[in-house]
C-alpha positions as CSV (number, residue, x, y, z in Angstrom):
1,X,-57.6,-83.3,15.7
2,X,-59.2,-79.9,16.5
3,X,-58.5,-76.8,15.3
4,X,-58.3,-73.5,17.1
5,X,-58.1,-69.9,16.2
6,X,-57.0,-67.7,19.3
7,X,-57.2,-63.8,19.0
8,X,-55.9,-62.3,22.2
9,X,-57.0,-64.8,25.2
10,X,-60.2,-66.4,23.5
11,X,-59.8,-69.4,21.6
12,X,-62.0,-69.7,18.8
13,X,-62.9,-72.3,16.6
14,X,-63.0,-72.1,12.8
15,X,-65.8,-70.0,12.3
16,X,-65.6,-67.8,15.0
17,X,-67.9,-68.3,17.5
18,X,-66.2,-68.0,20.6
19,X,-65.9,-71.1,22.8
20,X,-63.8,-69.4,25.8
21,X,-64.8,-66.1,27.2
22,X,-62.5,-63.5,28.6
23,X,-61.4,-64.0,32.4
24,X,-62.3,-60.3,32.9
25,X,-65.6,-61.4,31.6
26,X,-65.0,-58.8,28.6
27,X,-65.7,-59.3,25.0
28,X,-63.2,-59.0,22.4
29,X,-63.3,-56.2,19.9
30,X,-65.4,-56.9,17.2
31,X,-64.7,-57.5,13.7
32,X,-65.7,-55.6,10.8
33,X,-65.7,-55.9,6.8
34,X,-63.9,-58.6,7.7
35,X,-61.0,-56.9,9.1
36,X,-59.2,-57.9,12.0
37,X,-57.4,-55.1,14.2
38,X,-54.0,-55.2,13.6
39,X,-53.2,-55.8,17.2
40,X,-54.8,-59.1,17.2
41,X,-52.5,-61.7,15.3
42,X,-54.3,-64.8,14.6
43,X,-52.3,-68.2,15.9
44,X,-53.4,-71.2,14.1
45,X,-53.3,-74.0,17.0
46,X,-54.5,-77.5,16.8
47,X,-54.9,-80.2,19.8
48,X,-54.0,-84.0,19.2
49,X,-53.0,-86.7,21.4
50,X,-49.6,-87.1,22.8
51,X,-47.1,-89.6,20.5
52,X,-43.8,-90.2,21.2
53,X,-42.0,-87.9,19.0
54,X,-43.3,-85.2,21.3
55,X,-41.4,-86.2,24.3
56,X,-38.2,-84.2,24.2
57,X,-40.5,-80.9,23.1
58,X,-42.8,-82.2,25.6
59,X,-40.5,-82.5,28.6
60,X,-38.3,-79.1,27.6
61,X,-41.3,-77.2,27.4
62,X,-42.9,-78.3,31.2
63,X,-39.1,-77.6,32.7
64,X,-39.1,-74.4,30.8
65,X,-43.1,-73.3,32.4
66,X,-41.7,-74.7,36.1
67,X,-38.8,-72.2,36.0
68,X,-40.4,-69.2,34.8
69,X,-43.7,-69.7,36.4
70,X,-43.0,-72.1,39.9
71,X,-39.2,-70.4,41.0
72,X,-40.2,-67.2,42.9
73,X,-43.0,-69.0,45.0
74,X,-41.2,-72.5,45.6
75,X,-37.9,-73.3,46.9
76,X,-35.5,-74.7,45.7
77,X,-36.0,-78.8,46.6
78,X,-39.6,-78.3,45.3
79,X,-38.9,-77.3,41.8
80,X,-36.5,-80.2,41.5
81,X,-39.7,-82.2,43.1
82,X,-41.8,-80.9,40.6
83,X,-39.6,-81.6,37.7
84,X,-38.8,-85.1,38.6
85,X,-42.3,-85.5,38.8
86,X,-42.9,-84.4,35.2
87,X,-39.8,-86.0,33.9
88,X,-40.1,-87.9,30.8
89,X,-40.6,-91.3,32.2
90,X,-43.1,-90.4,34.2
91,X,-44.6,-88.7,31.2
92,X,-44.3,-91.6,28.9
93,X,-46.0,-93.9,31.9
94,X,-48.8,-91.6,31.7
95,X,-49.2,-91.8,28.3
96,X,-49.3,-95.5,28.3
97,X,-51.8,-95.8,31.5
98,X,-53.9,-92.1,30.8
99,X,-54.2,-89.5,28.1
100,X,-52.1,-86.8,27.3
101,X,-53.0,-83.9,25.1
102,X,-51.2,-81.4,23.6
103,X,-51.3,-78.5,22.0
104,X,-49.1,-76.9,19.1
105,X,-49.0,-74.3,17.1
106,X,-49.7,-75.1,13.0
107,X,-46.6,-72.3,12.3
108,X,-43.8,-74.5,13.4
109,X,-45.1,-77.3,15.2
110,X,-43.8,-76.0,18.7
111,X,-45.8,-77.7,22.0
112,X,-47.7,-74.4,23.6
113,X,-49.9,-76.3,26.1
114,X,-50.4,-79.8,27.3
115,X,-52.5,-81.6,29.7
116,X,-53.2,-85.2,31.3
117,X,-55.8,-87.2,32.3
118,X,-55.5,-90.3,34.7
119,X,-58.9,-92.1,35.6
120,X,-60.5,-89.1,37.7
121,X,-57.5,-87.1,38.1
122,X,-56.0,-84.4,35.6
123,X,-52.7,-83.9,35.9
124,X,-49.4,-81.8,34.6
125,X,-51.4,-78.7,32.7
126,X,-48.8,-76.1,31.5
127,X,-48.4,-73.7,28.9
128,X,-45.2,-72.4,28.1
129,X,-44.3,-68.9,29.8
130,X,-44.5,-67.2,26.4
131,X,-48.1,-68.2,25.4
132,X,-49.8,-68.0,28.2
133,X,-52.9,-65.6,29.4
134,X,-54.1,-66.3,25.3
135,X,-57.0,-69.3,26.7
136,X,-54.7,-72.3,25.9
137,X,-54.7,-73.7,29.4
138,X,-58.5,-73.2,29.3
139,X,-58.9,-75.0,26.0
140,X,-56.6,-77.7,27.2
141,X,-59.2,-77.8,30.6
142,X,-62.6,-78.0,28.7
143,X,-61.2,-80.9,26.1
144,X,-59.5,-83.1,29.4
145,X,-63.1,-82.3,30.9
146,X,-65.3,-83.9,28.3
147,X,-62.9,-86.9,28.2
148,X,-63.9,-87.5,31.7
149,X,-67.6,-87.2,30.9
150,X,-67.3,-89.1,27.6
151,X,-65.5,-92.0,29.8
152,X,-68.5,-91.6,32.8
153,X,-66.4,-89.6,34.9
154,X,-68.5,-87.3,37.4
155,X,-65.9,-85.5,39.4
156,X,-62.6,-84.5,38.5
157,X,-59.9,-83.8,40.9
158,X,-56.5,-82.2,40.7
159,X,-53.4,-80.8,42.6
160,X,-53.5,-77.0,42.6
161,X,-50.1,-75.4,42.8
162,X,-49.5,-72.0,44.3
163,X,-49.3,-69.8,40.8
164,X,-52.6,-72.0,39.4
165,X,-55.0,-71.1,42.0
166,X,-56.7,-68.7,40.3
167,X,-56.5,-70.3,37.0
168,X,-58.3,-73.6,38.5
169,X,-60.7,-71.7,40.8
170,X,-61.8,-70.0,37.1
171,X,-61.7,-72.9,35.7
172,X,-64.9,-73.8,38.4
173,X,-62.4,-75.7,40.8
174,X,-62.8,-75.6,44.6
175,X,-60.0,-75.2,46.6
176,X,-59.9,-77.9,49.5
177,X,-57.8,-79.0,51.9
178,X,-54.0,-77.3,51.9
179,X,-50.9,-79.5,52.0
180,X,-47.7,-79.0,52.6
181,X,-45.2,-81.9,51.1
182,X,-41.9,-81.8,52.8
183,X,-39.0,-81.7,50.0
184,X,-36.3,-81.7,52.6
185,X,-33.9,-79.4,54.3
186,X,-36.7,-77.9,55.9
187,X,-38.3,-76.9,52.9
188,X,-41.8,-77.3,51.0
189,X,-44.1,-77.8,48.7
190,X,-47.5,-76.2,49.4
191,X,-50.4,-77.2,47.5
192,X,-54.1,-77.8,47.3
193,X,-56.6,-80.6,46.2
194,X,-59.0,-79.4,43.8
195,X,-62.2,-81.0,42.8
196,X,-65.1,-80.1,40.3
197,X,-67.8,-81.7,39.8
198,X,-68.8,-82.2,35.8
199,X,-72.2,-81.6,33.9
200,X,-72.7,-84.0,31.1
């Protein structure tokens, strides 16, 4: 298990030394006399792998990030797509034939970010609508990365959703072809294939 300290967007690891810079490319305000502003409150995180008592949690917390984040960009028949695909047997038959990580918070155990990877593919990265822009999604990226490259993986790929785009292409992710999954009823589901490829 790993353990994070996130001030504002950077995740940190005990100690300090930032891991995650700023999007903006900004650094955060410094620290003196070992004083933290009091605008920056310290969440305690850790990352583990997913067990089965995080299911429920798991699955309410991915419905919960598809409303809030995929509802004004998609229609209707595409967030139920997008749910069904994330449902929890689908999440449990990635568990058993892939990795799953998650994130939670130390305070109270809540899920806050979760990620999969299957083979060469990562899959089903969300953080919940109340935590994100605070560098969970990118820790949750950089571990699923050197899991690849620890298991000999040289290029990752990925579906990239309308709200990610910008997240992934940060995240050093091309942007390939465009598709456009028909959901029914004349609507659908526009997406991308990513790909990166990693650096051992």
């Amino acid at each position: 298990m790993r353990e994070i300290f996130t001030y504002g967007s950077v995740g940190r690891a005990p100690g300090n030394r930032c891991l995650y810079p700023e999007p903006d490319g900004k650094k955060p305000p410094p620290v003196t006399g070992g004083v933290r502003p009091k605008a920056m409150k310290e969440t305690k995180t850790m990352i583990r792998p997913f067990n089965e008592a995080d299911l429920h949690n798991l699955h309410r917390m991915i419905c919960e990030t598809i409303d809030a984040s995929y509802s004004e960009v998609y229609p209707p028949r595409a967030i139920r797509f997008f749910k069904e695909h994330h449902s929890e047997k689908k999440i449990v038959g990635r568990s058993v034939m892939g990795k799953i990580l998650v994130l939670i918070s130390e305070r109270d155990a809540s899920i806050l970010a979760t990620g999969s990877l299957m083979d060469s593919e990562i899959i089903g990265v969300f953080v919940h609508p109340d935590h994100q822009r605070q560098g969970y999604g990118k820790v949750i990226m950089a571990e699923l990365e050197k899991m690849a490259i620890a298991e000999s993986v040289s290029e990752i790929t990925l579906s990239i959703s309308l709200p990610s785009r910008k997240f992934y292409e940060y995240c050093g992710y091309d942007a390939l072809d465009e598709y456009a999954l028909d959901v029914g009823s004349g609507e659908y589901l526009r997406y991308w294939l990513g790909k990166k490829v990693l650096q051992p």
